[in-house]
C-alpha positions as CSV (number, residue, x, y, z in Angstrom):
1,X,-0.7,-9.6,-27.9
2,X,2.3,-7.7,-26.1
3,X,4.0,-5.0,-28.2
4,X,7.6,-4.7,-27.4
5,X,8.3,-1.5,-25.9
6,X,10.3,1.6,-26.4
7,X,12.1,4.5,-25.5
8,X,9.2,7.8,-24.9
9,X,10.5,10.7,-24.9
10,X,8.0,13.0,-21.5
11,X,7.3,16.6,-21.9
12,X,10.3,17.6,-19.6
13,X,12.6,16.3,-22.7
14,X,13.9,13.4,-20.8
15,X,13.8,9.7,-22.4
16,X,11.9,7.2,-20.8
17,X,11.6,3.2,-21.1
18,X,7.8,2.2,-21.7
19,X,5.2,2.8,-23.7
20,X,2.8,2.8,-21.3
21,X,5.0,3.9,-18.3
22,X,7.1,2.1,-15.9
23,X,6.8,0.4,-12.2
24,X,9.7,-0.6,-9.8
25,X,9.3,-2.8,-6.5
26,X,10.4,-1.0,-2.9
27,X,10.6,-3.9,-1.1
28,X,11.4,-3.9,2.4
29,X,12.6,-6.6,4.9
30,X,12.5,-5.8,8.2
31,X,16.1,-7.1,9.3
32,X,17.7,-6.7,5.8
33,X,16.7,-3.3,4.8
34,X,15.3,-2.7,1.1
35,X,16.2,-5.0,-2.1
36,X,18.3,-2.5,-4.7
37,X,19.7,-3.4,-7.7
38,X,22.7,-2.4,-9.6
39,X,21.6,-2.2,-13.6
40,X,24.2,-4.0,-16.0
41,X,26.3,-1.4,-17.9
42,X,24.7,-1.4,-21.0
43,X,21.1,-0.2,-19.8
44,X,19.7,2.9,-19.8
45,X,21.5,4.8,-16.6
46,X,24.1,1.6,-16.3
47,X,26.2,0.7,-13.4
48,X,24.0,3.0,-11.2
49,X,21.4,1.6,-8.2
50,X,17.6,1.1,-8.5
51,X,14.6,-0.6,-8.0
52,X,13.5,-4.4,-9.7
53,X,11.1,-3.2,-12.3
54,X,10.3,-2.0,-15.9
55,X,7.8,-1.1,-18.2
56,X,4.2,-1.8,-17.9
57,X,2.1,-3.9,-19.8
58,X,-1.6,-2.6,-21.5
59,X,-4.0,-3.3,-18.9
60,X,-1.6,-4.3,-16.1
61,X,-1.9,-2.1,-12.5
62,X,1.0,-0.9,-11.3
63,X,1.5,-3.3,-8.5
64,X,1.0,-6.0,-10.9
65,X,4.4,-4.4,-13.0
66,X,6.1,-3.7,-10.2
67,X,5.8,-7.9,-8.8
68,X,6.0,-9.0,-12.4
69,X,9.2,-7.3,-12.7
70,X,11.1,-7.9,-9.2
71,X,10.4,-11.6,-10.0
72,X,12.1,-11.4,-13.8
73,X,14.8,-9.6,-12.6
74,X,15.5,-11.0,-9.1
75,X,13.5,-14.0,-8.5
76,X,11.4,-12.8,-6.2
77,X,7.8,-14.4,-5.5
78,X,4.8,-12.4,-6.0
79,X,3.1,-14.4,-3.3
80,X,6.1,-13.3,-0.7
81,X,5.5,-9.7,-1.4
82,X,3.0,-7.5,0.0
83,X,2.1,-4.0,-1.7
84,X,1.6,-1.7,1.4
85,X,1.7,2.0,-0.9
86,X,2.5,3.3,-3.8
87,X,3.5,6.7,-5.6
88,X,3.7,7.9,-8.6
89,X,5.4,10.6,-10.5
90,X,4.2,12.0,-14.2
91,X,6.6,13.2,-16.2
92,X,3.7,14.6,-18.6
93,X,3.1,11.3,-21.2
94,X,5.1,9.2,-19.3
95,X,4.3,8.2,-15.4
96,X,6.7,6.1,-12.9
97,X,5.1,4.2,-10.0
98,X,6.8,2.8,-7.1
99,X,5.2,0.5,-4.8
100,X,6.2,-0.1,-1.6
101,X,5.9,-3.6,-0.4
102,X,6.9,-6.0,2.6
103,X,8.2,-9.3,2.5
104,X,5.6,-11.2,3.8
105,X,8.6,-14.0,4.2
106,X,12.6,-14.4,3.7
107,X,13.3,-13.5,0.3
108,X,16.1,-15.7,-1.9
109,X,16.5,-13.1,-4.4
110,X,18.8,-13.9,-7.2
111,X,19.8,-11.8,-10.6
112,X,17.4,-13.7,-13.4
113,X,18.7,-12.0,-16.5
114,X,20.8,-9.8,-18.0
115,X,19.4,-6.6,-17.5
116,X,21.3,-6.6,-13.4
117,X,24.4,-6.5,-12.2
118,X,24.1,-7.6,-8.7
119,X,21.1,-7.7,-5.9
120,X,22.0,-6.5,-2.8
121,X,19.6,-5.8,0.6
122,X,20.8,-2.0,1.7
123,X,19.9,-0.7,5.4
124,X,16.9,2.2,4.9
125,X,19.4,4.5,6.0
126,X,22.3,3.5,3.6
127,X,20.3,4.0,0.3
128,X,21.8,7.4,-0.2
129,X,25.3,6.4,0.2
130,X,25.2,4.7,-2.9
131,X,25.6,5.7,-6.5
132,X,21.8,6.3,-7.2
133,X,19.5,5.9,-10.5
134,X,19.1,9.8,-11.6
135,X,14.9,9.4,-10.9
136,X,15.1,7.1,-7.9
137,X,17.7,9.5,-6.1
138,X,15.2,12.5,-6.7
139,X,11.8,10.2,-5.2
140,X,14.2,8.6,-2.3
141,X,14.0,11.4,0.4
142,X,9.9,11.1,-0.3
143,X,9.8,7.8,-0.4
144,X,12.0,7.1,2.9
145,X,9.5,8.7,4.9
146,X,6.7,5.9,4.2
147,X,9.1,3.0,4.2
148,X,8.1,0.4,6.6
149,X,4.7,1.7,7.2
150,X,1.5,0.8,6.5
151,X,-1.9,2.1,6.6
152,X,-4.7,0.9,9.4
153,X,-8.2,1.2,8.7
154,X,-9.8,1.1,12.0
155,X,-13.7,0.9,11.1
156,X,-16.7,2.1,13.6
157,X,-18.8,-0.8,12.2
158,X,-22.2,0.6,14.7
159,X,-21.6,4.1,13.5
160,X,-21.6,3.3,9.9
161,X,-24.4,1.1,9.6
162,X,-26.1,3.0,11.2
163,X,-25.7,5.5,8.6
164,X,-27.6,4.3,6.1
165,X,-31.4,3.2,6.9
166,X,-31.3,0.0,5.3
167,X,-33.0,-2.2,8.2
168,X,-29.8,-3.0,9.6
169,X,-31.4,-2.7,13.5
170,X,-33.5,-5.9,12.8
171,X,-30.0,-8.1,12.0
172,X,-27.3,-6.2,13.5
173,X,-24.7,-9.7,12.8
174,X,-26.2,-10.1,9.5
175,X,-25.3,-6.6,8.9
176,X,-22.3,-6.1,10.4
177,X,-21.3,-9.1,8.2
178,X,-22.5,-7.8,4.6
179,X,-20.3,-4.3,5.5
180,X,-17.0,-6.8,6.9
181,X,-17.4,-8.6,3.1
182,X,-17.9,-4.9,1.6
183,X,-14.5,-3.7,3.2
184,X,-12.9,-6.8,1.8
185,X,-11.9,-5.8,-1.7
186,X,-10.4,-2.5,-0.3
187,X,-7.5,-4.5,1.0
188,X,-7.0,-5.9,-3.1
189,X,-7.7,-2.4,-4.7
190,X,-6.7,0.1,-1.9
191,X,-7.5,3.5,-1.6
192,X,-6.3,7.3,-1.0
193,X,-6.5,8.1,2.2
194,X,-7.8,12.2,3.3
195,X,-4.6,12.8,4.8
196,X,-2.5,11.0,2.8
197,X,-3.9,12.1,-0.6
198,X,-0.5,12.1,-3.1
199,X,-0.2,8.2,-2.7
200,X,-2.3,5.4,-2.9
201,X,-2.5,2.3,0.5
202,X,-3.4,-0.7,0.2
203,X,-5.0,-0.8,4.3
204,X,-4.9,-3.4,6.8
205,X,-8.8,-3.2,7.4
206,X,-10.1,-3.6,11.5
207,X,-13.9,-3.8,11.6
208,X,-15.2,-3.0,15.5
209,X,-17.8,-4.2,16.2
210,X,-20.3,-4.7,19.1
211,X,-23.5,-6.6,21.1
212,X,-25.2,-8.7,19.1
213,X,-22.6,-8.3,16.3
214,X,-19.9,-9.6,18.4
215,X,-18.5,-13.1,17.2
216,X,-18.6,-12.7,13.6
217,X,-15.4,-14.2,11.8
218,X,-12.7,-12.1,10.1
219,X,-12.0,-13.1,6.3
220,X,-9.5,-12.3,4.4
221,X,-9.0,-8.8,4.3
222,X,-11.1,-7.8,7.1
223,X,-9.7,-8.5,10.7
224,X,-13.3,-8.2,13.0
225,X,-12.5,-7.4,16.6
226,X,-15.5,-8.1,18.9
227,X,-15.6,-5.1,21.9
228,X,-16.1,-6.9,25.2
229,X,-18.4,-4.1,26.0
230,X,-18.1,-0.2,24.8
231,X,-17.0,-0.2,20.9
232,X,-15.8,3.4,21.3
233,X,-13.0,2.1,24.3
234,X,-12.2,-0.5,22.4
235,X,-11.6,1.7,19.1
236,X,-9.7,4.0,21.1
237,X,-7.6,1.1,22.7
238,X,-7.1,-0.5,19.2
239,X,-5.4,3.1,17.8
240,X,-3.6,3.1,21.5
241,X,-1.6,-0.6,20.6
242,X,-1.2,0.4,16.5
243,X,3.1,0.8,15.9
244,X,4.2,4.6,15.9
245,X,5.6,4.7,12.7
246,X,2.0,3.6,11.0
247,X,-0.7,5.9,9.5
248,X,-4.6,5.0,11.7
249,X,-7.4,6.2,9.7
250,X,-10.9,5.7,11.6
251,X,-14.0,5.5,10.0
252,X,-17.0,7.2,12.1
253,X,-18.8,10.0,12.6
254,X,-19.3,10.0,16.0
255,X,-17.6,13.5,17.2
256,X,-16.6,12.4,20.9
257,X,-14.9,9.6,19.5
258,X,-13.2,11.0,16.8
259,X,-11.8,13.4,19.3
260,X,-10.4,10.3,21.5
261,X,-9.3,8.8,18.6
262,X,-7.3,12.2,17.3
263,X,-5.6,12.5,20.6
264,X,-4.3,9.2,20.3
265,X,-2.4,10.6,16.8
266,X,-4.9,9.0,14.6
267,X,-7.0,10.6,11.5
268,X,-10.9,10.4,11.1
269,X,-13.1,9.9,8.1
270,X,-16.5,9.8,8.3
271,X,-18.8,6.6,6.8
272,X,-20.0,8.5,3.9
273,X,-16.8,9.1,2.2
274,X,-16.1,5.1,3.3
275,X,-19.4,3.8,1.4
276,X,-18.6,5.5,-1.9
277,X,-15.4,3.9,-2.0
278,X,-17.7,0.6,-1.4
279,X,-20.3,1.4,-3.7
């Protein structure tokens, strides 16, 4: 049963809403900007600007919150909204997470209860104009850098099964398809990236495979691209087409092509680190 919450006091002395911590919803619309919203006057840092979301349940995730919240508050669907990152900040015994999220389709958001003023979708680079939340104008300057991106797990699907001597070479398709339904789950529970290691992605996952491996389906999760010929060109020509503004992580060990790959502005990982998050 859900224990209503309360005010927790963190070891920087400042009071809090949540037992068990609090999560608010970034989301972002490409031609609108992001969702804020004004907090009625009676609340806890009234009349100032914010986030949708609140306190977190016992065993929810912090994406789970965060959605929960932005569709209590301001209507908006959990299945319109994509998670793409998320951050958090301890306050020592009481953490805030913000997840950062695209709208996978035109939002109709509408204040739901009591607790807002007023929605309102804000250009990215009006947010600090307005009157801000005390903890949302410290995160903002950090959080605008990731808004709007999204994390692309390019994966070298020869070089890592080829990692791992478990008879792969006599069914390349049959294993190329066990590590596409492996990656699958990442894109539900997401990951830290190396280079990105303060916040936590959700990726968009690119398997690359190669002969006889070519023509296996994507699922869910896992976009497969069959290389004509070469998997390394066509790795390096997938990282070549990926938008500037996102972060290309690509999963081999291979040290020619991970130099291609970096000149092209991407970061490497090798399959080891990969398979542990699988295992």
């Amino acid at each position: 049963m859900f224990v209503e919450d309360t005010f927790v006091t963190c070891e920087q002395g400042h009071r809090h809403w949540g037992l068990h911590g609090a999560a608010g919803l970034l989301l972002t619309d490409p031609e609108r900007g992001v969702l804020l919203q004004r907090r009625a006057w009676w609340t806890h840092h009234g009349r100032t600007w914010a986030l949708p979301g609140g306190a977190m349940r016992p065993g929810e995730t912090p994406a789970e919150a965060a959605t929960r919240e932005a569709d209590e508050e301001a209507a908006v669907p959990p299945e319109a909204v994509r998670p793409l990152a998320s951050s958090t900040v301890d306050h020592g015994g009481w953490a805030y997470t913000t997840v950062l999220a695209e709208a996978r389709e035109r939002v109709n958001e509408r204040v739901r209860n009591k607790e807002s003023a007023e929605l309102r979708w804000v250009p990215v680079d009006e947010v600090d104009e307005y009157r801000l939340h005390r903890d949302f104008a410290l995160a903002w300057p950090e959080l605008r850098t990731q808004v709007g991106r999204e994390l692309v797990l390019v994966v070298d699907a020869a070089n890592v099964m080829g990692s791992r001597p478990d008879g792969w070479w006599r069914d390349r398709a049959g294993a190329a398809a066990r590590l596409r339904d492996q990656l699958a789950p990442l894109a539900l529970t997401g990951m830290t990236p190396p280079m990105l290691a303060e916040w936590y992605w959700w990726p968009r996952v690119l398997l690359v495979v190669e002969g006889q491996a070519r023509g296996i389906p994507s699922i869910p999760g896992v976009e497969v691209v069959s290389a004509p010929r070469d998997g390394d060109a066509e790795i390096v020509s997938v990282v070549g087409s990926a938008r500037a503004e996102d972060h290309v992580l690509v999963v081999t060990a291979d040290r020619e092509l991970r130099s291609r790959v970096e000149a092209e502005g991407a970061d490497t990982m090798g399959p080891r680190p990969l398979l542990n998050l699988l295992s």
